[in-house]
N, C-alpha and C positions, 0 to 999 in steps of 0.2 A: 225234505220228504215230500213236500206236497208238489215243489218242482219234479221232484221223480215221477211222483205219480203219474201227473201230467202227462208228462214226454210217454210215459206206457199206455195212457188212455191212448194220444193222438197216434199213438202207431198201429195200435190194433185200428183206427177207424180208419185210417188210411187204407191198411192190409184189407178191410171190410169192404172201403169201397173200389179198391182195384186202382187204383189211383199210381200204384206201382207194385212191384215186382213184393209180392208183402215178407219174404223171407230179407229181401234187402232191407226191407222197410222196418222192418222189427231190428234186424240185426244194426242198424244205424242210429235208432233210439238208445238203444240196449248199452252200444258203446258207448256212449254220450254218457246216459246213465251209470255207469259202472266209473266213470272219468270222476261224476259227479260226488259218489259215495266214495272214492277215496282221497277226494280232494283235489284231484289231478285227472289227464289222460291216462289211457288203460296201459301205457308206458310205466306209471309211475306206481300199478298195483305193486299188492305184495308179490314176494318171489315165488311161489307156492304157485303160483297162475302160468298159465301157457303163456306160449310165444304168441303175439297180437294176430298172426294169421290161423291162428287157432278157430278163429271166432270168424272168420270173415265168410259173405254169404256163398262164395266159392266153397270153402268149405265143406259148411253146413247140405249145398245143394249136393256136395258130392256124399255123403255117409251120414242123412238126419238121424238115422239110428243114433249117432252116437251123441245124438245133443240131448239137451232138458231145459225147460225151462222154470227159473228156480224165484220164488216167490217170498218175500217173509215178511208180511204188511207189520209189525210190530217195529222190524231195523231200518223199513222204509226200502228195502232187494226188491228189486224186482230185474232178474238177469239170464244170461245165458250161463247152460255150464256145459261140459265138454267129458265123454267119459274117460278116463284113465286106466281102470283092470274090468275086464269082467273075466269071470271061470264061474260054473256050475251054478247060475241065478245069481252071483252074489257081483254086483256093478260097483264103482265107484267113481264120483263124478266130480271132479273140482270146478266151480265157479270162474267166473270173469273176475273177479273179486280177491279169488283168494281160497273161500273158505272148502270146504270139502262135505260130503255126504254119501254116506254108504248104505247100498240097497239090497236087501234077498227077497229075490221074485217079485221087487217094485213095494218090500215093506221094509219103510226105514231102522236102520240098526245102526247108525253109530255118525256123528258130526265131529267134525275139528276146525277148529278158526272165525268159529262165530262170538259175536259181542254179546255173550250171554255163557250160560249152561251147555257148554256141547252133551250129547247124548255120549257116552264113552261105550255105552253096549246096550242094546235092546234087543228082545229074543223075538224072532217073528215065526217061530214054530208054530204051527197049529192055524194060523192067518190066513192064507191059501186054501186050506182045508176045509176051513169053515167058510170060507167064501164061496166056495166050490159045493158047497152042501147046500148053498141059500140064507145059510144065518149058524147064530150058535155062538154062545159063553165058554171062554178060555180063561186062563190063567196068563199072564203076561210081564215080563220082568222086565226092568231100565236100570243101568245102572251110569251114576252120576256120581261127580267130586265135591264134599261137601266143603264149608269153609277152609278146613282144614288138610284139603286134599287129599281127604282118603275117599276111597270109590264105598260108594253106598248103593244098595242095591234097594228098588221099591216095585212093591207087586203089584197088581190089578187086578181087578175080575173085569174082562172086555165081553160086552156085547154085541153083536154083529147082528141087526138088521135090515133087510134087504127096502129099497125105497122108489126101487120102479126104475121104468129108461128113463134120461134125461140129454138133452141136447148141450153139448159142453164146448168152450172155445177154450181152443188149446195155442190162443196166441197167432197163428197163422192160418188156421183154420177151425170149421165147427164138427163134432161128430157126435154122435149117439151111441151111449155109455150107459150100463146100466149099475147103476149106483146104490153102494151099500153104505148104511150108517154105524161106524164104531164106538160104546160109550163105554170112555173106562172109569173105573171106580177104583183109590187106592185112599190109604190113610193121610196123604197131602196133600192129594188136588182130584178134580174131576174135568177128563178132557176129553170130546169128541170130535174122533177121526174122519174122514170120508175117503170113500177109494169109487174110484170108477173106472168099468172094468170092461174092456171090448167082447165083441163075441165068441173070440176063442178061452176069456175067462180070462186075459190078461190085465195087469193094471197098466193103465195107458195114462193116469191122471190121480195125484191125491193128494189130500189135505192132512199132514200128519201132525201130531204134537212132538215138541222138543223139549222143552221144560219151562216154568216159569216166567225167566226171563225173555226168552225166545219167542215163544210160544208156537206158533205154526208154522212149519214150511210144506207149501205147496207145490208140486212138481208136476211135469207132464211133459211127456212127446211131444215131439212135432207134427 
């Protein structure tokens, strides 16, 4: 993990100081790194993952829209992912890795293939809206497989307060975001979100909770 890390510091400071082309220069740690977490080169990922030119900076420079960049300091990720469907806000992005992450309107709803609690369904109803208002308490549902693999569902009361602009590196560059803070409250845990959101109200970048074992996955544009 801390070799991982490593390799993600020196790419962003490279990409910071122009040293090279920084989409190549991320995308060349990135592989190494993703070799790393599964033991192997990006050859030897799980089968779930695209073809190895999926990821390459040809790519990426051709359609950054469809990338992310996926985070999850707990498993030691730190990667690219690539989208897969999107229709009517709702994306879905599989990893370098493997694992998969589904989005509506940039608010996570549902994970598969992670070394932990995947999220099986979370409602982002109302998220948008109160974003879009400045702030604002919701109601919020996750639903998760307990021991026994049955699907459990747990509530939350989410607070959304607004925390000002902020200047954010999204890996290959920096942009100014203005950023809301989400605390949710439920009978098993207590965990705050971050979302950061560009000028047309978009989420460009965000810090979401997954469960327990997981805990955070971070994501963002390029």
């Amino acid at each position: 993990m801390i070799r991982h890390l490593g390799l993600w510091g020196c790419a962003l400071l490279l990409a910071a100081c122009g040293g090279r082309n920084p989409v190549d220069t991320v995308v060349g740690v990135l592989n190494t790194s993703a070799g790393v977490l599964s033991g192997g080169t990006t050859e030897d990922a799980p089968s779930t993952t695209l073809a190895k030119d999926a990821f390459t900076p040809q790519a990426i420079a051709d359609s950054p829209d469809d990338y992310r960049l996926f985070t999850i300091n707990a498993l030691g990720i730190a990667e690219l992912a690539r989208r897969l469907t999107s229709a009517d806000g709702h994306e879905t992005f599989v990893s370098q890795s493997g694992f998969t992450a589904a989005f509506r309107d940039g608010v996570l709803v549902a994970t598969r293939g992670l070394i932990g609690e995947d999220i099986m369904a979370a409602s982002a109803t109302g998220v948008v809206e109160t974003l879009a208002a400045g702030g604002g308490t919701i109601t919020r549902d996750i639903e998760r497989l307990d021991g026994r693999n049955r699907i459990r569902t747990f509530s939350y009361s989410c607070t959304f307060t607004p925390a000002g602009p902020e200047t954010i590196n999204l890996g290959i560059r920096s942009t100014e975001a203005d950023r809301f803070d989400e605390r949710c409250r439920g009978r098993d845990v207590v965990f705050d979100n971050i979302y950061w959101l560009d000028e047309t109200g978009a989420i460009i970048a965000s810090r979401q909770y997954v469960s327990p074992t997981v805990a955070y996955l971070r994501s963002n544009r390029l």
